[in-house]
N, C-alpha and C positions, 0 to 999 in steps of 0.2 A: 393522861397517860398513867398505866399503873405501876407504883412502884411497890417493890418487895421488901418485905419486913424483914426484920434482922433478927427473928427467933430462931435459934437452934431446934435441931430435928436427931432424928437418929431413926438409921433404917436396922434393925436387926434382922438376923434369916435363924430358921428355925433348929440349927444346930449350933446354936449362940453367939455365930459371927458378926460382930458389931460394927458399924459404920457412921462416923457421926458426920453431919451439915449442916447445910441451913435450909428453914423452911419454904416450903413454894404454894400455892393456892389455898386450900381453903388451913389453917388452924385447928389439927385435930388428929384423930388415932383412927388408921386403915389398916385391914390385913386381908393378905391371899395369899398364891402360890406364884414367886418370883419366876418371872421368863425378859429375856431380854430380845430384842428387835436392831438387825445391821439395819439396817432402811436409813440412807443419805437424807430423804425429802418426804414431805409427807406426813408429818407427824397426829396434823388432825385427823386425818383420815383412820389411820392408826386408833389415836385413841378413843374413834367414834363405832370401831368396829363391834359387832357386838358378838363376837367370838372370843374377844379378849375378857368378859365379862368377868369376875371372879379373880384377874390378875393382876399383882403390883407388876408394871414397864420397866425396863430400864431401857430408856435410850445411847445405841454406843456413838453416835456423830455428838461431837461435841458442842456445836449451839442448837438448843431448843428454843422453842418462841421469839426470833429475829423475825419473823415474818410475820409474827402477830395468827389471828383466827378471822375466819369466816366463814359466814352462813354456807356457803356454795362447799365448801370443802367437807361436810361433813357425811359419814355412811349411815346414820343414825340420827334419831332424835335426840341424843344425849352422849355425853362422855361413858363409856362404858366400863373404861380398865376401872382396877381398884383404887391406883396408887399409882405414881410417876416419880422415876430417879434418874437424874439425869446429871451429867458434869458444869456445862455453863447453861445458866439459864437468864436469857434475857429479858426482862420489863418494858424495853421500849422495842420498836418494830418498825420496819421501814417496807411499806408494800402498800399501794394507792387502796387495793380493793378489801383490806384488811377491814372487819367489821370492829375491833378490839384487839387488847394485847393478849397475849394467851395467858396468863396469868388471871385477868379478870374473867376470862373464859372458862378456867378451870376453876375459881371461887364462883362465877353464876354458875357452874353444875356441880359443886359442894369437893370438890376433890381434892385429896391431900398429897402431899409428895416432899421430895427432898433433893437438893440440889449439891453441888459441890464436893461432892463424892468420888471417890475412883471409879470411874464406871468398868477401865478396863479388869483391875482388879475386882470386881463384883463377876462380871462375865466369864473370868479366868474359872473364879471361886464357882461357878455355876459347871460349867462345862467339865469339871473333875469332880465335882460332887453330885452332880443331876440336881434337879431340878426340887424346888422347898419351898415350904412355906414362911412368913416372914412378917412383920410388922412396919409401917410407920408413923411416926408419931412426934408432934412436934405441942404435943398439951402435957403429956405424961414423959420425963423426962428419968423417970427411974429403970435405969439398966435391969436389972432383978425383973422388976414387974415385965417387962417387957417380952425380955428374953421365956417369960412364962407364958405368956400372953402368944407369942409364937407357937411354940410350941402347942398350944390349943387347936388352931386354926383348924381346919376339917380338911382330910385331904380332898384333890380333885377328882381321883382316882375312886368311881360310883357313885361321881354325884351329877346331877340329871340337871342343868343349867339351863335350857333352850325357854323351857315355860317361863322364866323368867325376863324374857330381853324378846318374844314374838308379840306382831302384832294381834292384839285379841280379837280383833276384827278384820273380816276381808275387805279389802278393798282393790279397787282397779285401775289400771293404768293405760293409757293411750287404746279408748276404745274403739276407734276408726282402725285399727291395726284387723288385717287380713288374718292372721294365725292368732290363734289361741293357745293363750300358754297358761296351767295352772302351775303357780308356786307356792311350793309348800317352805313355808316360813319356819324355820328353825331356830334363826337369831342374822336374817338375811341384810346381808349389805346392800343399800340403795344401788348401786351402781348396778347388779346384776339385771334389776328391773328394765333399767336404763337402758345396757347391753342388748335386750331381748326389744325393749321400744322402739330402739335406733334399726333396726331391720325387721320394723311392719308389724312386730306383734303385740294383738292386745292382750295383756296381760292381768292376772286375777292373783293376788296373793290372800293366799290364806293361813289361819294358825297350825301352828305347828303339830296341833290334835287333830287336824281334821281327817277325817278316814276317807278312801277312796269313794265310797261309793257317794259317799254327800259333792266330793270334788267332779263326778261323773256326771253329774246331774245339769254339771256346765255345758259341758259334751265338750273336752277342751282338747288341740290338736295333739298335743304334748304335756308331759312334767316336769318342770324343775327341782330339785329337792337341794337346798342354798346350806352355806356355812351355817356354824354356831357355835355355842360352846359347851365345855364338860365332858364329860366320857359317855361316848358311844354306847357301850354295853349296857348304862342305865335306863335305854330310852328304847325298851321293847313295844311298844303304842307305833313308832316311828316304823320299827322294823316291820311292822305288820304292815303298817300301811302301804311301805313299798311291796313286799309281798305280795299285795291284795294287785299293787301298781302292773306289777309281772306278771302275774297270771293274767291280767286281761288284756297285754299285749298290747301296753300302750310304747309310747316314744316318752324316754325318762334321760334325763342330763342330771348328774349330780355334783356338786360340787363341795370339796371339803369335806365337813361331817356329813353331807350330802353322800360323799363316797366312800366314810366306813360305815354309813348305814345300807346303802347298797351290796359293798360285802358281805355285813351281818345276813342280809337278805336272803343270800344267795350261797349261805351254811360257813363263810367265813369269820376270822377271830380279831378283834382289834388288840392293840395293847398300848401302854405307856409308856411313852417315849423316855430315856433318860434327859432328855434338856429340847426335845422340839425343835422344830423349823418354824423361823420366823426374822423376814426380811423380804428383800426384793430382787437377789440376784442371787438365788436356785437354781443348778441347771439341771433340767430336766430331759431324758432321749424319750424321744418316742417311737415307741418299740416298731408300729403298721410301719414306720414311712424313715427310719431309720435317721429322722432331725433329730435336731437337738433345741433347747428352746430355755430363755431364761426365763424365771417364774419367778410370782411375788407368794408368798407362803408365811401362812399360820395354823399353826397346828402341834398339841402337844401327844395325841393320842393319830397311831398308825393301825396299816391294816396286819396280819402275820400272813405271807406267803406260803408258812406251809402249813397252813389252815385249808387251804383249797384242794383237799382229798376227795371230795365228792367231782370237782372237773366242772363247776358252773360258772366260772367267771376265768377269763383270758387275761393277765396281766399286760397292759396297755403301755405306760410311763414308768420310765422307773427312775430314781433317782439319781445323780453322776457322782454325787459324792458321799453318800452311805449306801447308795443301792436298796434305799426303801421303798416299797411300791408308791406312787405317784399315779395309776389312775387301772383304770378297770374295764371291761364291760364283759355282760351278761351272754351267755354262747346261743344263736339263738334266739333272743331278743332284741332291738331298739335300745337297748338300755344301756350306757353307759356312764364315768364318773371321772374325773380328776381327786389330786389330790389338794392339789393347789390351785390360785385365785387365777381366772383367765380375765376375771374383769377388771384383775389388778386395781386401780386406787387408793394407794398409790403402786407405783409397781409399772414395768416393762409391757409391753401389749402381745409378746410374742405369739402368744397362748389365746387370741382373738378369735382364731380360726376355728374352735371349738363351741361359739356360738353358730357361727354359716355352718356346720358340719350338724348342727342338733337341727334349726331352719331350715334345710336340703331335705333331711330325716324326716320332719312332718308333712316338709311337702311333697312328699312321695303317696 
């Protein structure tokens, strides 16, 4: 069983606010751009997403790692956040099908973080300041250097993240499956594959470069174009390729940055968000059918509503509690997009039905 060292840590954020703890997984110095996650349950899934790429966590439920980790839990091959802050953090775990404690889970995939923090006061500090970059560090214990050290970080805001966390190789999934589905892999959650396997279809994912006309050649029933991370507006390669997707009138589901690169597509404008959605209980209307529906969401970059001057995309979802747009589709076309996770993991299932609605779609 692992237990946790007793080195001090210290998370600073990039406008020199300082936080001191104690250290958690691996012994060392991490930095990105601070976002925090409400989500009760779930935390591997969370940190295995790889949308979160590029980001220090903070968890607001107050025990982390009581349940320990396992193989089955995860959306990735790897831990993906940068850095993890969390209030109590547990070493030991009580759950039969645990593979390890998550602590040793987070030192076998090299990751540093900080424990025993106010996490409320970091989220307060977040949610009136927006959204920053930020350090942690439990090798380098000099305030000065740190707070410098911060302040470096590169912002999120145009930088192209997806090529880094796709797979570089296609591969395929449950090929006795009736419908064909290409996915184009951005920084895609396992579970989406899953989502589309559990109702019949075989499914081909491929990287994130791939251009339409090579994904054609599958002759595949539908598109998927899956989460990821970084900002949108960097990844003009993406936006061509749905482009290329729409003009030959295929059946496209987007999801996440899946759905502001389908805006971009279709002549609208993303932007940065001041502090992001990220949790599991979002409510989300939807506009056709006049529900309402809780959603699990991540996402630090939105689309802008009144970008859509040209008249080629129908706002679909929209959000209950900023009124941000939440999903899309093309006027028109087969195509549309969410903005948030319908395959949740973790996360509420409300938003299921948006798979059987893209499966009706191809099999038309």
């Amino acid at each position: 069983m692992s237990v946790i060292n007793t080195q001090k840590a210290y998370l600073i954020l990039q406008d020199g606010t300082v936080f001191k703890g104690n250290a958690i997984g691996k012994i060392g110095t991490t930095t990105g751009e601070i976002a925090f996650n409400t989500g009760m349950t779930g935390y591997q899934e969370v940190f295995t997403d790889p949308s979160y790429f590029g980001q220090i966590l903070v968890m607001t439920t107050d025990h982390i790692g009581n349940y320990g980790a396992s193989n089955l839990d995860s959306e990735s091959d790897s831990i993906k956040i940068s850095g993890l802050v969390c209030k109590k953090y547990s070493p030991t775990f009580s759950r039969n099908m645990a593979d390890s404690s998550l602590n040793d889970y987070l030192i076998d995939n090299g990751l540093t973080g900080i424990s025993d923090v106010d996490t409320r006061q970091i989220v307060r500090h977040i949610r009136d300041k927006g959204a920053m970059n930020c350090v942690i560090s439990s090798e380098v214990l000099d305030v000065e250097k740190l707070t410098s050290m911060a302040k470096e970080v590169p912002s999120m805001e145009g930088m192209e993240l997806s090529s880094k966390v796709w797979h570089t190789k296609s591969y395929e999934e449950n090929p006795d499956g009736n419908i064909k589905v290409a996915l184009l892999d951005l920084g895609s959650k396992d579970n989406i594959a899953k989502c589309l396997t559990e109702r019949g279809c075989h499914v081909k994912v491929y990287p994130g470069d791939t251009s339409y006309a090579e994904m054609k050649t599958w002759n595949p029933d539908g598109f998927m174009i899956s989460n990821g991370p970084g900002d949108p507006a960097a990844m003009p390669y993406a936006v061509k390729t749905l482009q290329d997707i729409i003009a030959g009138d295929e059946k496209m589901f987007g999801i996440c940055l899946g759905s502001q690169i389908l805006a971009q597509a279709v002549g609208m404008k993303t932007f940065k968000m001041h502090h992001g959605h990220r949790g599991q209980n979002h409510p989300v209307k939807n506009l056709l059918t006049g529900k309402s529906e809780i959603t699990s969401q991540n996402h630090g970059f939105a689309i802008d509503p009144d970008s859509n001057s040209a008249g080629n995309a129908e706002i679909t979802h929209l959000n209950l509690n900023d009124n941000t747009v939440e999903g899309i589709r093309v006027k028109g076309k087969d195509a549309f997009a969410v903005q948030y996770h319908p395959e949740a993991s973790p996360g509420p299932h409300d938003s299921r039905y948006l798979f059987d609605d893209f499966v009706s779609m191809m099999k038309k």
